[in-house]
N, C-alpha and C positions, 0 to 999 in steps of 0.2 A: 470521462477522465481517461483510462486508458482503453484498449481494444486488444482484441488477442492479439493482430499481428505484432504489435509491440511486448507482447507478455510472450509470446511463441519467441521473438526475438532475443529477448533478454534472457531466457530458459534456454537458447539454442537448442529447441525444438526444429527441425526439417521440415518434418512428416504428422500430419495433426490424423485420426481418426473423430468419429462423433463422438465416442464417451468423452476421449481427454478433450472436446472440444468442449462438451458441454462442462466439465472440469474448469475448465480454465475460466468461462463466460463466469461460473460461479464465485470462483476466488477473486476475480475482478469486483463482482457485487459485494462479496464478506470483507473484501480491502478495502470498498466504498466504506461501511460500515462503520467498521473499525475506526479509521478515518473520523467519521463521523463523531464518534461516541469519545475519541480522545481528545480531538480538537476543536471541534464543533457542527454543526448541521453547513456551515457556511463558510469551510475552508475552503481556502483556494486551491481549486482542481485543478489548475494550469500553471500551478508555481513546481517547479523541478522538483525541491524537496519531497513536495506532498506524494508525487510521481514516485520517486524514487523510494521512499516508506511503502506506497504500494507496491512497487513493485519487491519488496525485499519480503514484504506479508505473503506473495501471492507466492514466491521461490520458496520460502520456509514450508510454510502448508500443503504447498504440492511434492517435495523433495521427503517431506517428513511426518506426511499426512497420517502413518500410523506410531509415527514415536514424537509425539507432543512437547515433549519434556526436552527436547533437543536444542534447543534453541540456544544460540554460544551467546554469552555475557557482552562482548563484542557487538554482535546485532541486537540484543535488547539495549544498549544504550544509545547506538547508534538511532536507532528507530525515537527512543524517548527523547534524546537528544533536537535533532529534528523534527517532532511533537511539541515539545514545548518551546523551539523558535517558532513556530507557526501559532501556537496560541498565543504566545508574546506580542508575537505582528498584528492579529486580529486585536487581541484587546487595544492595541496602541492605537490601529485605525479608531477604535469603535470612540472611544477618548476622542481624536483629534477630528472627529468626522467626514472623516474620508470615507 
């Protein structure tokens, strides 16, 4: 789905050492996740949105990794928002057999 250089990109990150590297490889895999568990095992990895949710999971968690509770009402909707058009498009495939 994604890769650091596009998550170092979107962070405007410069300069990576190995912990934030290894950092970063993880929040990629818990955005997979995540992902996963709100829209399904079988969303689409290569639709912008889905992109774009992860990459907003992988900015929150890394920006705010010790104050959890931070998360502005603004990006939880947003994220929920484009969550559930993407479960809406999968069920509608799985209906029409696509």
């Amino acid at each position: 789905m994604l890769n650091t250089e596009e998550v170092k990109g979107y962070l405007g990150i410069d300069y990576i050492d190995e912990p934030t590297e290894k950092r970063l490889v993880h929040l990629i895999k818990v955005s997979d996740k995540i992902l996963e568990g709100s829209i399904g095992k079988d969303y689409p990895k290569d639709d912008d949105r889905a992109k774009e949710i992860a990459l907003i999971i992988i900015e929150d968690l890394f920006d705010n990794h010790s104050m959890n509770d931070k998360v502005t009402g603004n990006t939880r909707k947003l994220v929920e928002s484009m969550s559930l058009q993407l479960i809406l498009e999968l069920r509608r495939e799985k209906k029409d057999g696509i």
